[in-house]
C-alpha positions, 0 to 999 in steps of 0.5 A: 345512823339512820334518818329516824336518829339523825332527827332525834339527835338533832331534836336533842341538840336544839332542846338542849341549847333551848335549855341551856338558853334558859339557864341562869348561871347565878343558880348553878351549883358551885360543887357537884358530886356525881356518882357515875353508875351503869358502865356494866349495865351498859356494856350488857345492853349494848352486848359488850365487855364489862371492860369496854363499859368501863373504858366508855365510861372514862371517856365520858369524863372530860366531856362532862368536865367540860359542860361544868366548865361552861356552867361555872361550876367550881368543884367536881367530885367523881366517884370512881372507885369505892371501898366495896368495889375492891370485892370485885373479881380480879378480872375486873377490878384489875383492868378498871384500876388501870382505867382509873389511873389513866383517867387520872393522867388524862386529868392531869395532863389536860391543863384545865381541871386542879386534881385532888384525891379523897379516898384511902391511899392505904387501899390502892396499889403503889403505882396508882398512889404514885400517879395520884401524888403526881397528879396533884402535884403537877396540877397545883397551881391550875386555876380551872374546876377542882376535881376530886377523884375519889378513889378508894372512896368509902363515906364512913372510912372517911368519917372514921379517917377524920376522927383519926386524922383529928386526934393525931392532930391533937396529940401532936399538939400535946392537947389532952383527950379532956380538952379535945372533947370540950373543943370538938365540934362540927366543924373541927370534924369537917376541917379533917375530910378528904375535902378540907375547906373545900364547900360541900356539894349543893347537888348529887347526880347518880346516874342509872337510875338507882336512888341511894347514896350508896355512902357517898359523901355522908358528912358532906351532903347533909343539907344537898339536893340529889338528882336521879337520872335513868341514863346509864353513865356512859350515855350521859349526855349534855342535855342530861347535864342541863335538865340537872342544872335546870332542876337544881336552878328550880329548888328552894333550897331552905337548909331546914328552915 
């Protein structure tokens, strides 16, 4: 590193602590999505693999994970893999799901974070079902951030499973198709996503510099704020975090009134 990087980095470290200073922890978000865009594109700038860009992008998670844990975040949902994605050519998609299932592991096993899958388990291989029922499983009793790995993930299949998953529900319980229309409402819908009672984000973050959704979490984000950033997910830094976290401080969140 040059002395020309050596003084930007460490121009970014103090203005980050400067921010960070400034952050009131009353308005931090208590639930952040984060769509984590721009392995490729980064794997392409810096002349690699689509694989390594993958893989720099799966180390960048826990760091993350970590800044939230300062900020008392309580539930982090991470997009890492979604139903499009399965269109892939196999000689992608083949190394990111082991990627992924090793992200999964590593979660797991680091002892802070309570693991929970929201996707499709149908989609995915047997393997990565097997380590994602472990993963849960293990992590249950954790008291640390709630990160959901979403896997699998498609925003209208998730709609679609809940319809299903509501009136399978309803069948069991012999209630008849009049009865169930007469009781559905917004929130039996919302008890039947892959977030159950967990609250709905209050902030999206997408990195990249794409403005969309893309179909993440459609019921869910209705009333969230979004905030784009132009960094490319590997390179994510703290000082990122901290501009998010400032920004979503600074709104006047009046959920349509």
């Amino acid at each position: 590193m040059n002395l020309r990087d050596k003084l930007r980095s460490l121009l970014v470290r103090l203005y980050a602590r400067r921010v960070e200073g400034h952050l009131d922890h009353a308005q931090v978000p208590k639930h952040i999505g984060v769509i984590m865009d721009g392995n490729r594109r980064w794997a392409k700038a810096a002349g690699s693999t689509t694989v390594h860009g993958h893989r720099a992008g799966a180390e960048k998670i826990e760091e993350f994970l970590g800044w939230c844990s300062e900020t008392d975040v309580e539930v982090v949902t991470l997009w890492l893999l979604s139903t499009d994605n399965f269109d892939r050519p196999q000689e992608e998609l083949v190394p990111l799901l082991g990627i992924i299932e090793d992200v999964v592991r590593t979660l797991a096993a680091d002892g802070r974070w309570r693991v929970h899958h929201v996707g499709t388990p149908d989609l995915l291989p047997q393997q990565m079902q097997t380590t994602l029922k472990e993963a849960e499983e293990t992590t249950a009793g954790i008291e640390g951030i709630v990160v959901n790995v979403a896997i699998g993930y498609g925003g209208r299949q998730e709609i679609a499973d809940a319809v299903r998953s509501m009136l399978l529900d309803a069948s069991d319980k012999g209630t008849s198709l009049e009865e169930l229309a007469d009781a559905v409402d917004v929130e039996t819908i919302g008890r039947h996503l892959y977030t159950g009672a967990q609250p709905d984000p209050d902030i999206v973050i997408r990195t990249s510099g794409e403005q969309r959704l893309s179909g993440f979490m459609l019921w869910q984000t209705a009333h969230s704020e979004y905030y784009f950033c132009e960094v490319f997910w590997p390179a994510f830094r703290k000082v990122d975090f901290l501009r998010a976290m400032r920004d979503y401080a600074a709104r006047h969140r009046r959920y349509g009134g």
